[in-house]
C-alpha positions as CSV (number, residue, x, y, z in Angstrom):
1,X,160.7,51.1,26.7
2,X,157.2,49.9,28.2
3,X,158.1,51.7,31.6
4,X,158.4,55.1,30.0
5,X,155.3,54.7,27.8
6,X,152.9,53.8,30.7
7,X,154.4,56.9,32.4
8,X,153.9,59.1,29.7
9,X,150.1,57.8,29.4
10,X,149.6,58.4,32.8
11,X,150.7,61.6,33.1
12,X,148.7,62.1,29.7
13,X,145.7,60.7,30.9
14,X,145.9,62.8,34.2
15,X,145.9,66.1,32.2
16,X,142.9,65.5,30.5
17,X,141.0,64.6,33.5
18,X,142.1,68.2,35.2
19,X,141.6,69.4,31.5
20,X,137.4,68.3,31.8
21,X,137.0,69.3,35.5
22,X,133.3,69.8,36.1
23,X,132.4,73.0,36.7
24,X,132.3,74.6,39.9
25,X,128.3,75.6,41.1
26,X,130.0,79.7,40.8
27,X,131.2,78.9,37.6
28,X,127.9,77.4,36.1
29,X,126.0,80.6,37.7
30,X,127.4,82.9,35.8
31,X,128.1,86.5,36.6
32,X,127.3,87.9,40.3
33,X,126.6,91.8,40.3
34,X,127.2,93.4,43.7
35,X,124.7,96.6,44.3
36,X,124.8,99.2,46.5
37,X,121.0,100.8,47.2
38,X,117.9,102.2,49.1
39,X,114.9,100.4,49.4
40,X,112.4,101.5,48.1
41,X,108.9,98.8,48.3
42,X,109.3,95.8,49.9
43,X,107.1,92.8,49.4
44,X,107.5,90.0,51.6
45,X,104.2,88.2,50.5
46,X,105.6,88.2,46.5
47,X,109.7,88.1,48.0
48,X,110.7,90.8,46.0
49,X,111.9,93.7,46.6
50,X,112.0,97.5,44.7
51,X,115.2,99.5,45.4
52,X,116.6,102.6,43.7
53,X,120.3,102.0,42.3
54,X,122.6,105.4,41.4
55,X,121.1,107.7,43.7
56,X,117.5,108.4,42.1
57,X,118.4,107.3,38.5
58,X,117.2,103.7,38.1
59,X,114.8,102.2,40.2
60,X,114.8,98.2,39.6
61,X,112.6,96.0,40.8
62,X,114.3,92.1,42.3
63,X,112.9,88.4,42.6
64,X,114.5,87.1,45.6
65,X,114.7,83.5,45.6
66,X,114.1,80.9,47.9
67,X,117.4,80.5,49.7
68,X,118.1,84.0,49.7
69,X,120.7,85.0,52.8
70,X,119.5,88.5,54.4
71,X,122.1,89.6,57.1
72,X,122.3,92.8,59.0
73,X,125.4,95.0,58.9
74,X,127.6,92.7,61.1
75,X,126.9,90.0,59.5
76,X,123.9,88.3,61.9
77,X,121.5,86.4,59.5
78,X,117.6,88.6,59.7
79,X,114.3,88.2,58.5
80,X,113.5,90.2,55.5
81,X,110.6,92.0,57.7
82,X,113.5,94.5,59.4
83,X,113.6,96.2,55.5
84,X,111.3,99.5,55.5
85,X,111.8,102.4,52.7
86,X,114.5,104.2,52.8
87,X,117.0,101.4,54.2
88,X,120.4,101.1,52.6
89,X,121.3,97.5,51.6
90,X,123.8,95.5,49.5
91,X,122.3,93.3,47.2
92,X,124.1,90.3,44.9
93,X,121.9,88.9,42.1
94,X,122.4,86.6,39.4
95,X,120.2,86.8,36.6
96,X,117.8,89.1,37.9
97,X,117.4,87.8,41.3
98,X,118.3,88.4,44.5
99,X,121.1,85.6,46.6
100,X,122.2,87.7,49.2
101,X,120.9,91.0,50.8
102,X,123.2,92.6,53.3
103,X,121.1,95.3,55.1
104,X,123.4,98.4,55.7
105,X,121.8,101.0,57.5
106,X,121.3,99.4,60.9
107,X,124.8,98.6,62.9
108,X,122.7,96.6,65.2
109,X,123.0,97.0,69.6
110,X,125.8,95.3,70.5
111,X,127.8,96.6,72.7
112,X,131.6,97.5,71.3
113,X,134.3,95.4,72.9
């Protein structure tokens, strides 16, 4: 009788534990929105950056914070001083703010293998 009991409190006291998992850091975020956009002003003294959304219909203006990751098309990690106007980019933001910028319009000169 005491055998079966302690199993069934184990097993009960196991699915609670996965029942209050903490949080993973994605799932406290919140929602990531994905972008696809030209640049439009760039300033790298204030990190933020102005880029028009839908083809001319919204302009929105980005925070990008401090451990923002800016790669180029293949995926090499760059310095936010390669954006100019008129760039195509990828941007992912949470809450207003930029967490990853993937520049689109340069394919970068390496050769293909």
């Amino acid at each position: 009788m005491l055998r079966p009991m302690l199993g069934f409190l184990t097993f009960l006291a196991v699915l609670v534990m996965l029942a209050n998992s903490p949080l993973t850091a994605q799932d406290k975020g919140g929602k990531k929105n994905h972008h696809e956009a030209i640049i439009v002003k760039v300033d790298k003294g204030g990190h933020s950056i102005e880029v028009d959304i839908k083809g001319g219909k919204k302009k929105q203006h980005f925070k990008l914070v401090e451990s923002v990751i800016i790669k180029d098309a293949q995926g090499h990690v760059i310095k936010i001083d390669v954006f100019k106007k008129g760039d195509q980019v990828k941007i992912v933001e949470q809450e207003g703010k930029v967490h990853e910028l993937h520049h689109k319009t340069h394919k970068g000169t390496g050769k293909p293998k």
